[in-house]
C-alpha positions as a Markdown table, in Angstrom:
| # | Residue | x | y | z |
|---|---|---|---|---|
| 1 | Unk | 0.0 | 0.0 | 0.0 |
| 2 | Unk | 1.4 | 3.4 | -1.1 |
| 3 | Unk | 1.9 | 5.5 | 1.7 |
| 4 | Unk | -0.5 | 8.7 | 2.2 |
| 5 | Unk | 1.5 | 12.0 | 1.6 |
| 6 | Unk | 0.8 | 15.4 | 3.1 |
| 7 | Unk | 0.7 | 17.7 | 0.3 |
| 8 | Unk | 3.5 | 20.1 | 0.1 |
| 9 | Unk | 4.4 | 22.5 | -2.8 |
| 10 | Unk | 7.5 | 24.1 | -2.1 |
| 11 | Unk | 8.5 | 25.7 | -6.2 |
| 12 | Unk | 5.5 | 28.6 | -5.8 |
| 13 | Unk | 6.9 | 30.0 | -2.6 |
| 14 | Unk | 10.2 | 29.8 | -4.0 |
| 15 | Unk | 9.2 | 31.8 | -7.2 |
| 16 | Unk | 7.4 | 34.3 | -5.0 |
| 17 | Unk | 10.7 | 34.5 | -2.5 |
| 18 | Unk | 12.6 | 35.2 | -6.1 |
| 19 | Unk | 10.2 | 37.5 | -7.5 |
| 20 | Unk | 10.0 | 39.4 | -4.2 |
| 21 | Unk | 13.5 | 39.9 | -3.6 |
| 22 | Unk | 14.4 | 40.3 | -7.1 |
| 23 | Unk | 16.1 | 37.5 | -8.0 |
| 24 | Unk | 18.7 | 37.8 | -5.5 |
| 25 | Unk | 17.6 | 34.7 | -3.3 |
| 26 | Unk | 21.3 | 33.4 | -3.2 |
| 27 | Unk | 22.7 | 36.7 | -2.8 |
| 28 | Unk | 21.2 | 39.9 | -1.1 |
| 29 | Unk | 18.5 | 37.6 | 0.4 |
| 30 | Unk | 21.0 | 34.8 | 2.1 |
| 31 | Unk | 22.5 | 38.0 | 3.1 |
| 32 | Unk | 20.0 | 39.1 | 4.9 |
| 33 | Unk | 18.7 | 36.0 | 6.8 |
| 34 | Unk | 22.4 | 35.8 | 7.4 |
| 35 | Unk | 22.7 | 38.9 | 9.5 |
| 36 | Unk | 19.5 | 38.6 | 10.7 |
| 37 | Unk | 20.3 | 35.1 | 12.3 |
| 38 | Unk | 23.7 | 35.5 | 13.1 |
| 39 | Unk | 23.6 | 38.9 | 14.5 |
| 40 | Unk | 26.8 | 39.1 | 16.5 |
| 41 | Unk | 28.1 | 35.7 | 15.2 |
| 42 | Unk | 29.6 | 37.9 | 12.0 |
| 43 | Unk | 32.9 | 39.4 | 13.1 |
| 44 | Unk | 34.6 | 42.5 | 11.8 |
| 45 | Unk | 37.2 | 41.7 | 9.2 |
| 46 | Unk | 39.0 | 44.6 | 7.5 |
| 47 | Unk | 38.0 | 47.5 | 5.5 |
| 48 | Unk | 37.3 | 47.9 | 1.6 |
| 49 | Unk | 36.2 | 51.1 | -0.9 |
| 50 | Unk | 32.3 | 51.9 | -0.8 |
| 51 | Unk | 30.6 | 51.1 | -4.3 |
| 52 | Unk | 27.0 | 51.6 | -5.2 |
| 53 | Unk | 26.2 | 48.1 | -5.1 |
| 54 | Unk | 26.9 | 48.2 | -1.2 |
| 55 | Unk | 24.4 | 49.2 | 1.6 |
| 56 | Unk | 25.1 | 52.5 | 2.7 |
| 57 | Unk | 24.4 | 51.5 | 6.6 |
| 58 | Unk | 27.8 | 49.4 | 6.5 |
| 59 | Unk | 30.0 | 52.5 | 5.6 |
| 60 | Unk | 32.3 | 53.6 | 9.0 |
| 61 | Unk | 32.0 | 57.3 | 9.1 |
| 62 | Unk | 35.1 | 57.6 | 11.2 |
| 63 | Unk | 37.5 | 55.5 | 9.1 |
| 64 | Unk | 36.1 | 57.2 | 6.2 |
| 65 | Unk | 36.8 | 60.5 | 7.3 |
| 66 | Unk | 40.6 | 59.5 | 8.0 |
| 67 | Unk | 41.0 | 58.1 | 4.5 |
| 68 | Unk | 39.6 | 60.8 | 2.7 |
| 69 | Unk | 37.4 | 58.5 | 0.9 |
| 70 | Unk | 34.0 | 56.4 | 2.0 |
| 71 | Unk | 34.9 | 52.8 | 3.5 |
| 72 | Unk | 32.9 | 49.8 | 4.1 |
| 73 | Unk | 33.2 | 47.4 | 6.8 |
| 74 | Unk | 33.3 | 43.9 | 5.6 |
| 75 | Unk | 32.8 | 40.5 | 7.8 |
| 76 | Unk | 33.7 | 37.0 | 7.8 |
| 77 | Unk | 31.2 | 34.5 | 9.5 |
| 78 | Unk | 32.4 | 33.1 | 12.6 |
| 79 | Unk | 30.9 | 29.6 | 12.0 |
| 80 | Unk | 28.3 | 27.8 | 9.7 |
| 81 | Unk | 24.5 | 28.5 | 11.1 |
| 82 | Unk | 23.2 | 25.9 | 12.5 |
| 83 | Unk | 19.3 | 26.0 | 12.0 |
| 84 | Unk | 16.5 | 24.0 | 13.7 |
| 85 | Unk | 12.8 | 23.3 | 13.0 |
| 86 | Unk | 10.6 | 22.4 | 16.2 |
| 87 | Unk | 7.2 | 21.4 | 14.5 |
| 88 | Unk | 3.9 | 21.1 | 15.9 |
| 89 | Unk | 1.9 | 18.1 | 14.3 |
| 90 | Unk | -0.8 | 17.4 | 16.2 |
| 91 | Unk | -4.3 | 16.9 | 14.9 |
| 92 | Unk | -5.3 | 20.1 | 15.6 |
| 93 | Unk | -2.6 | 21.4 | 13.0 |
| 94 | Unk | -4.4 | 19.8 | 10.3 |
| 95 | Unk | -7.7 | 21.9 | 10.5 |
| 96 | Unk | -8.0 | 23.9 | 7.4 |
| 97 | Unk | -10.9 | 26.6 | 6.3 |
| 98 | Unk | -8.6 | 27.7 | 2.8 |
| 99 | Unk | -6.8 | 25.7 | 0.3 |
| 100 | Unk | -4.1 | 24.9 | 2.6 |
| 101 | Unk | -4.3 | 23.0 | 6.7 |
| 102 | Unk | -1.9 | 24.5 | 9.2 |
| 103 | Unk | 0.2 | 21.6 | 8.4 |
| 104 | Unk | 0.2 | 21.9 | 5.3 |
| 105 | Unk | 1.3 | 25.7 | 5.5 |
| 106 | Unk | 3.7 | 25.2 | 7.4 |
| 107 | Unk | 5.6 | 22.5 | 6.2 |
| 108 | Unk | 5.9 | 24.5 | 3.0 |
| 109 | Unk | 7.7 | 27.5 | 4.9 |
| 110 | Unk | 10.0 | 24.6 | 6.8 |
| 111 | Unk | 10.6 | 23.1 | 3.0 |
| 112 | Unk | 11.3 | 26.4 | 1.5 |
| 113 | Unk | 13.5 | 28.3 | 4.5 |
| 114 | Unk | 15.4 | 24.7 | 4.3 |
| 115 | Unk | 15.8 | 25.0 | 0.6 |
| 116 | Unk | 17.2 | 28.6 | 0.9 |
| 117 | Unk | 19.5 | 28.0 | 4.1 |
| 118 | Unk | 20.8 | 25.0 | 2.1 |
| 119 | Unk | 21.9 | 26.9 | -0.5 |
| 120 | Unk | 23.9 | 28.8 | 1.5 |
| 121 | Unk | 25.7 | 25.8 | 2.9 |
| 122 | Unk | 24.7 | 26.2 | 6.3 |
| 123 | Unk | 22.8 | 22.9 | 8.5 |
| 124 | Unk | 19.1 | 22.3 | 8.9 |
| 125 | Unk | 17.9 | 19.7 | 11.4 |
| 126 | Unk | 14.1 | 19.2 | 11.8 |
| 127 | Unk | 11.9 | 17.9 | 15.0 |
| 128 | Unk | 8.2 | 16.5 | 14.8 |
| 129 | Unk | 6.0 | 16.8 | 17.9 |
| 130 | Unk | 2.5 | 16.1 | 19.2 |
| 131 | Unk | 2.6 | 15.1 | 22.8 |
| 132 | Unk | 5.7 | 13.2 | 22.2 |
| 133 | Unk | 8.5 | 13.6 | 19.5 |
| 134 | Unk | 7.6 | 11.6 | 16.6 |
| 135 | Unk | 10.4 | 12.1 | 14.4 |
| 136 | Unk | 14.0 | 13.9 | 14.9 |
| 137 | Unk | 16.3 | 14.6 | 11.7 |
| 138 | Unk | 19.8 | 15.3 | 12.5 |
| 139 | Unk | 21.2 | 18.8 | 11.8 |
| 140 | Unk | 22.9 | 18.4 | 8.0 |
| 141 | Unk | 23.9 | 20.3 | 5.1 |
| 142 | Unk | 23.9 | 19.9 | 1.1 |
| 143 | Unk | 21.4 | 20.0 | -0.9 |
| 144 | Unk | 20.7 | 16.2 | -0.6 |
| 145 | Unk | 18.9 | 17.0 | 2.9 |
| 146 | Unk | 16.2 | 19.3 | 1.5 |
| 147 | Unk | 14.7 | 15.9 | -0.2 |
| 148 | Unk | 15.3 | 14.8 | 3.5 |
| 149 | Unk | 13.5 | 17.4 | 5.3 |
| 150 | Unk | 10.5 | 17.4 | 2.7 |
| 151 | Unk | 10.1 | 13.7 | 2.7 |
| 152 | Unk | 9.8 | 13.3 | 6.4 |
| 153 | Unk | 7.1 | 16.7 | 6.5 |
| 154 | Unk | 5.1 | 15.4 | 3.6 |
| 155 | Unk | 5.0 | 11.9 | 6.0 |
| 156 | Unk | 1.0 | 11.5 | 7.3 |
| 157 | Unk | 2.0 | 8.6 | 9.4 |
| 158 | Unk | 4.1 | 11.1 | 11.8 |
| 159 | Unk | 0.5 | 13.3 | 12.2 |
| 160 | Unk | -1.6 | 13.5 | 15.2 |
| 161 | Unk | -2.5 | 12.8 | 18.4 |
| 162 | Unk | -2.4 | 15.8 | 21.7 |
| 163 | Unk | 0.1 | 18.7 | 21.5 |
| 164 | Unk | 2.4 | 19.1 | 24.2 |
| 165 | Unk | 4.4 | 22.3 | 24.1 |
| 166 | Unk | 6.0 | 22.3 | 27.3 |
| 167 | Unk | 7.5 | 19.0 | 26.7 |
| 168 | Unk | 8.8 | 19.9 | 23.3 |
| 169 | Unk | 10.3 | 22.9 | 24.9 |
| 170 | Unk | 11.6 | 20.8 | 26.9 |
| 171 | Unk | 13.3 | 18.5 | 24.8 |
| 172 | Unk | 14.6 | 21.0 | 22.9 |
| 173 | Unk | 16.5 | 22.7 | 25.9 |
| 174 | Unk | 17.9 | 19.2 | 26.7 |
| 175 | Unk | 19.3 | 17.6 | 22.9 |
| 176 | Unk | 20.4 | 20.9 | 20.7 |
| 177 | Unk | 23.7 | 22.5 | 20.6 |
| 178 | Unk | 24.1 | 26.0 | 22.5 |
| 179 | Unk | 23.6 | 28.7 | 20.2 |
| 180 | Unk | 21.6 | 27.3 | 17.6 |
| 181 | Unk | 18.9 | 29.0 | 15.9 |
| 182 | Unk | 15.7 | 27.2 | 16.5 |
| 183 | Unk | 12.4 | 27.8 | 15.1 |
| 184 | Unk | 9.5 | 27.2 | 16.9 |
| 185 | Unk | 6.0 | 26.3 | 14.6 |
| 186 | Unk | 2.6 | 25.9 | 16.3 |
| 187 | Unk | -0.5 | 27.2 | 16.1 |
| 188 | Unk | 0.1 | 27.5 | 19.8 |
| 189 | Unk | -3.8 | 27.0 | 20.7 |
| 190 | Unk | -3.0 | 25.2 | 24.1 |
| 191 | Unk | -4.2 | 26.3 | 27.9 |
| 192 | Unk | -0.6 | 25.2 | 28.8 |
| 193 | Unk | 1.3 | 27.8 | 30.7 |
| 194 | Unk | 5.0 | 27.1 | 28.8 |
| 195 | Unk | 6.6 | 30.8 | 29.8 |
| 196 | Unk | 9.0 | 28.8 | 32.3 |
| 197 | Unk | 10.7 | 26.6 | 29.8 |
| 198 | Unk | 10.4 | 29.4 | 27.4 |
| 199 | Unk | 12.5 | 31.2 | 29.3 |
| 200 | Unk | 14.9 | 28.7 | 29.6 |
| 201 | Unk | 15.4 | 28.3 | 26.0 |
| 202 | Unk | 15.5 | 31.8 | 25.0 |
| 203 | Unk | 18.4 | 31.9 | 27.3 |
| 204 | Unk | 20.2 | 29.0 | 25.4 |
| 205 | Unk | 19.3 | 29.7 | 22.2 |
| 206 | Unk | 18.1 | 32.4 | 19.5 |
| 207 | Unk | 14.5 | 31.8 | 19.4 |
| 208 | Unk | 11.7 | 32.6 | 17.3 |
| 209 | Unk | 8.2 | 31.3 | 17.9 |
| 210 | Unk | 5.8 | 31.3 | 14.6 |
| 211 | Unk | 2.4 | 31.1 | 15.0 |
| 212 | Unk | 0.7 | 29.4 | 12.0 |
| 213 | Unk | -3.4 | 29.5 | 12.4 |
| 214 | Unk | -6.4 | 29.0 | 10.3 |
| 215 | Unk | -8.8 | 32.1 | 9.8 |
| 216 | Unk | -11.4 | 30.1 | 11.7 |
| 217 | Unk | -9.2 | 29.9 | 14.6 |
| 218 | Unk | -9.8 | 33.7 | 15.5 |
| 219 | Unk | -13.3 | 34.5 | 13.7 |
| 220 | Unk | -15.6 | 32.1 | 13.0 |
| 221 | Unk | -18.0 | 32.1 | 9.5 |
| 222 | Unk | -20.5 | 34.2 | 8.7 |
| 223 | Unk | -24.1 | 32.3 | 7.9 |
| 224 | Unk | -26.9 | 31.3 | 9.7 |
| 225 | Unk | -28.2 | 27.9 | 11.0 |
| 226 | Unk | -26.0 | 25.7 | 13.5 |
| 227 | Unk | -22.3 | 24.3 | 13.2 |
| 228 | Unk | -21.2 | 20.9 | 14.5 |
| 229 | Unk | -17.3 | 20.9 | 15.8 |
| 230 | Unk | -15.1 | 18.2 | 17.3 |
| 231 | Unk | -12.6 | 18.5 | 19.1 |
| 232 | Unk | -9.7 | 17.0 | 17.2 |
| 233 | Unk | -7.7 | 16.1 | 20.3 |
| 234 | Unk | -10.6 | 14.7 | 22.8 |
| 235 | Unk | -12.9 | 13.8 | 19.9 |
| 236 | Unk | -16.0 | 15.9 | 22.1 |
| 237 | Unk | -18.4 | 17.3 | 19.9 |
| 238 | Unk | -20.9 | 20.6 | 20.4 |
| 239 | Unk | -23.4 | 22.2 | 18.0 |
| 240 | Unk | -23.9 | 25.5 | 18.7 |
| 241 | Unk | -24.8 | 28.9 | 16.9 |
| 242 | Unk | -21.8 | 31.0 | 15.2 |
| 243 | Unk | -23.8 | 34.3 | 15.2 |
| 244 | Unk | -24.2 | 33.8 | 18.9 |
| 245 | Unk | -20.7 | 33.9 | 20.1 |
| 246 | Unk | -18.5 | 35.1 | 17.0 |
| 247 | Unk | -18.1 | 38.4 | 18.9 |
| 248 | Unk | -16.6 | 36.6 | 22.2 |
| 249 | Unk | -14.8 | 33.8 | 20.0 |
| 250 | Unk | -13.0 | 37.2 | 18.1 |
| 251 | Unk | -12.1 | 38.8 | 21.0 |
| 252 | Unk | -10.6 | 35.2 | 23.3 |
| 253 | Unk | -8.5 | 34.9 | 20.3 |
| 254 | Unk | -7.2 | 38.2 | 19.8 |
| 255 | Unk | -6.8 | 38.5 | 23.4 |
| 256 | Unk | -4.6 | 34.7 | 23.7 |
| 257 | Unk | -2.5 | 35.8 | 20.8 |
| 258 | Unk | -1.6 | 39.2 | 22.4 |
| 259 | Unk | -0.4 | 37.1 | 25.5 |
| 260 | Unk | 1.3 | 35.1 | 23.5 |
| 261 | Unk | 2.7 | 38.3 | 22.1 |
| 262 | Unk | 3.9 | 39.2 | 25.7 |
| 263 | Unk | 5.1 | 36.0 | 26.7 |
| 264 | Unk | 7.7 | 35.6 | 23.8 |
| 265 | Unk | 9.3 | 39.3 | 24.3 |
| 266 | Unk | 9.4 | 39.2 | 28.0 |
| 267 | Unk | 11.2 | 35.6 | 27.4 |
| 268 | Unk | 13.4 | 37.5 | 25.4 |
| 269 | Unk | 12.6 | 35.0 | 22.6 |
| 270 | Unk | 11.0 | 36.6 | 18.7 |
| 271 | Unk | 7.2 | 35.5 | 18.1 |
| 272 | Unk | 5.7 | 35.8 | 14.5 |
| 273 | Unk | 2.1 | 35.8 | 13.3 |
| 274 | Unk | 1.3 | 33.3 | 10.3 |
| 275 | Unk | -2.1 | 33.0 | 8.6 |
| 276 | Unk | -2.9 | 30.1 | 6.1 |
| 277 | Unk | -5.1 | 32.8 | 3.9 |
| 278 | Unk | -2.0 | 34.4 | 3.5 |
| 279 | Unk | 1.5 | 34.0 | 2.0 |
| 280 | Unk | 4.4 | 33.1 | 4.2 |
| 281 | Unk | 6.8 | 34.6 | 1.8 |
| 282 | Unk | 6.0 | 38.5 | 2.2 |
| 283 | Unk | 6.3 | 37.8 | 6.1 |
| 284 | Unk | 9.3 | 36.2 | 6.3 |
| 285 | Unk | 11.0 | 38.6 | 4.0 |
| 286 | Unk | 9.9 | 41.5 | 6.7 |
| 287 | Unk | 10.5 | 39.9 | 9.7 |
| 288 | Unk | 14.5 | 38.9 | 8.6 |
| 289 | Unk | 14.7 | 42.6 | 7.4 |
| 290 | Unk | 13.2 | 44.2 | 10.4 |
| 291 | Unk | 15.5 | 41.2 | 12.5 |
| 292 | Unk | 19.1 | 42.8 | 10.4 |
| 293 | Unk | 18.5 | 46.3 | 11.4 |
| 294 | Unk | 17.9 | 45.5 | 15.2 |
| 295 | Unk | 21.1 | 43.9 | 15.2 |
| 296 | Unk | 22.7 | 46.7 | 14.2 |
């Protein structure tokens, strides 16, 4: 029996990454991420003539001035990034109102960062979790590892069952290498209170929490009559009416995901909002930008 597949279709995102940054994905883009990621793991090297080509924020004003003509810092990279995917996928990440579930949507931004930190020879290392970890691949690089990466996402069999955040913060504090970069993927729809061992792993690590949700996860359709849910971890079931308590419904989500908001800075970990009606691309393009200059 051939085995089921979650669909995931890396090449449009990649196009749209390409298209957005004008096809400079291995160049001004890797850059980017680069110094975004990195941050203080770029050291200094020595100095070289400005050209137009160069951002301007890199010129030193001070050696400039003693040279008589405008001078550019350039740096080396201490050491080779070392990047790793923590992965929620639990049943409740395969709810889907639009073309794509949460799992879905998020493999396909885990595939297509992969694809693009690949490139730039550094190591991606991936980690599956519902209440338990289901599946751990080893940080790697080449090119070979994105097939890897994809093949073990697009896997159905590793989908399902509870989520348990504070034990995959856990593990995470207890089997990665100090100063990795790991990135964090759940809808984070839990009643768990995780800020202690978020804490802890913000300290140990450069962390960054995305939030992936479904529309219907913070306002529920418009339409009249009555709507049958189940709860995909419990299996409990309630009909009720959507016009009824769509205001309240809007404003527990929007209230949750501003304490998620709070919990992640206060850890002193970065916490992005992701929404499955809505590319990943355009996002993750701002948030590495906005992530470069506060490094600076």
């Amino acid at each position: 029996m051939a085995q089921k597949r979650l669909k995931i279709e890396v090449t449009p995102s990649l196009k749209r990454l390409d298209l957005i940054t004008k096809g400079l994905v291995n160049t001004r883009f890797i850059g980017n991420y680069a110094s975004a990621f990195k941050g203080r793991g770029l050291e200094f090297a020595s100095y070289r003539v400005y050209t137009p080509n160069d951002d301007a924020s890199l010129i030193d004003w001070t050696a400039s001035s003693r040279a008589r003509k405008l001078l550019v810092k350039e740096f080396v990279e201490e050491r080779n990034l070392n990047i790793v995917f923590i992965v929620d996928v639990s049943s409740k990440m395969m709810l889907g109102s639009v073309k794509k579930l949460k799992a879905e949507y998020a493999a396909e931004m885990v595939a297509s960062l992969s694809h693009t930190i690949l490139q730039a020879g550094d190591f991606v290392g991936l980690t599956m979790f519902s209440d338990k970890v289901v599946k751990r691949v080893a940080p790697s690089n080449g090119m070979k590892h994105f097939h890897v990466i994809s093949d073990n996402l697009s896997n159905l069999s590793f989908y399902g069952g509870n989520a348990n955040i504070k034990k995959a913060l856990d593990y995470t504090l207890k089997n990665f290498q100090q100063g990795s970069l790991v990135i964090f993927i759940s809808d984070f729809i839990t009643e768990e209170n995780f800020s202690q061992e978020l804490k802890f792993v913000a300290q140990k690590f450069d962390f960054i929490g995305v939030m992936v949700r479904d529309p219907v996860d913070v306002k529920l359709p418009s339409g009249q009559g009555q709507v049958l849910v189940e709860d995909a971890s419990t299996g409990e079931r309630i009909l009720f009416q959507p016009s009824e308590i769509s205001k309240l419904y809007s404003r527990e989500a929007k209230k949750q995901i501003s304490k998620l908001n709070r919990v992640f800075r206060d850890s002193g970990a970065d916490f992005l909002e992701l929404y499955t009606n809505k590319s990943f691309v355009e996002e993750l393009v701002m948030f590495f930008n906005k992530r470069k200059l506060e490094w600076k």
